[in-house]
Structure formats: C-alpha cells, structure tokens
C-alpha positions in Angstrom: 74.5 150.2 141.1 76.0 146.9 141.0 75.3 145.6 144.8 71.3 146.7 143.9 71.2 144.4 140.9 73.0 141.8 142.5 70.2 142.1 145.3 67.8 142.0 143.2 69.2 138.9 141.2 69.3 136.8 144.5 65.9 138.1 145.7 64.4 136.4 142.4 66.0 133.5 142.7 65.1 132.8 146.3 61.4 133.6 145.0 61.6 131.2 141.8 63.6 128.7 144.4 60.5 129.1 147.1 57.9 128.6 144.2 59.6 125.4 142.6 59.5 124.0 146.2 56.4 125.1 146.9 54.7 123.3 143.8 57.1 120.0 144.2 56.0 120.0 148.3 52.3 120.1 147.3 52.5 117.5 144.5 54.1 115.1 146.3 51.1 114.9 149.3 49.0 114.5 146.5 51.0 111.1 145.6 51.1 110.2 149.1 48.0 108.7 150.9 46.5 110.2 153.7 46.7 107.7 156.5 44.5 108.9 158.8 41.4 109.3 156.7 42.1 106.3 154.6 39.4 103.4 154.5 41.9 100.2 154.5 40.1 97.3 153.1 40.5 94.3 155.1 39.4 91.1 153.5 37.0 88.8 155.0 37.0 85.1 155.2 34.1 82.6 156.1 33.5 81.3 159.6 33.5 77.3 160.2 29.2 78.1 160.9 29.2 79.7 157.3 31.5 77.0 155.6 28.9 74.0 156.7 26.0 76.4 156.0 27.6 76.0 152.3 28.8 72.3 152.7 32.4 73.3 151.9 35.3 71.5 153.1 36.3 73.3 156.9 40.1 73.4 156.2 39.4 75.5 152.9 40.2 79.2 153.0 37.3 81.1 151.2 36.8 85.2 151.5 33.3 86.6 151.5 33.0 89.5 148.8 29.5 90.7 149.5 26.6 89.8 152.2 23.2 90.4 151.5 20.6 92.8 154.0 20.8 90.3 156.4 24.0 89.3 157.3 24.6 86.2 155.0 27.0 85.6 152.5 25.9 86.4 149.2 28.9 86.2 147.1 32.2 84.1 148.1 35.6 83.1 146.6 37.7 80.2 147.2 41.2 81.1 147.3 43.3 78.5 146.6 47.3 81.1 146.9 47.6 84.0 148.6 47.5 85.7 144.9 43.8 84.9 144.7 42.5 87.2 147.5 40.6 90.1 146.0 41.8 93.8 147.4 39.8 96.2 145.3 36.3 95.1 145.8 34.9 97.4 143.3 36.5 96.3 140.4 34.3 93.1 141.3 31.3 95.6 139.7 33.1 96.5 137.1 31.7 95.1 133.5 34.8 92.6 132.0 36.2 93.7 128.9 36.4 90.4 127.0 38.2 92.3 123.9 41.4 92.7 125.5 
C-alpha cells in the first residue's frame, strides 16, 4: 500500500515539475527575439552627392529618416553624438505628448 502511494506521489510531482518547465521554457522564447525573422533597423546616413544637394557642410554626419517616391531625402537629422541617432523610426510618427 505504501510503495503505490509513494508511486503515485513521485508521478505527480514529475508531472507538476514537467508543467512548471514547460510554461517557464515557453515564456522565456517569448522574451527572447527571434533572430532569424527579425527586421534589424540599420540607420542611414547622407552621401557627400546628397549633403551638397542640401548645402551642408561635407564633414557633418547627418542620418536620413524618410525618402520620398523617388529616392530623395525627405526628412534628415543632424547628429551631432552618437546619442542622437534615431533607432525606432516609428516613434518619429508618433504625436508628442507635450503634458508630460
């Protein structure tokens, strides 16, 4: 009588034990990015031809943040430190909460 419900103790633990790992295995993909599908953003910086199309000086460093249909720069930064080079190009869409 007593081996049975000592069998059946360690069968529920190994369950519970399988089902803890189970749910901390599958949370902890969801917190790591997938590499291979990923889209890394890779900023963008003006050509010498685009800086003179401009007339800005050729030894600035300037990232382009949008181009319009055809190719041409549309929206541009100047970065100044390495700090001021935008990574998350939608939050450039995103209305400014002045409130805050």
């Amino acid at each position: 009588m007593k081996k049975k419900q000592i069998l059946i103790i360690a069968i529920l633990v190994l369950v519970v034990a399988a089902i803890i790992f189970a749910l901390l295995f599958n949370n902890r993909k969801e917190i790591m990015p997938d590499n291979g599908n990923e889209n890394i953003y890779q900023p963008e910086f003006m050509t010498l031809e685009e800086k003179e199309s401009f007339s800005l000086p050729e030894e600035s460093k300037i990232q382009v943040l949008k181009r319009s249909e055809d190719g041409g720069v549309s929206v541009y930064k100047i970065i100044r430190s390495d700090s001021d080079v935008v990574t998350d190009l939608e939050a450039i869409d995103k209305p400014i909460d002045y409130r805050n």
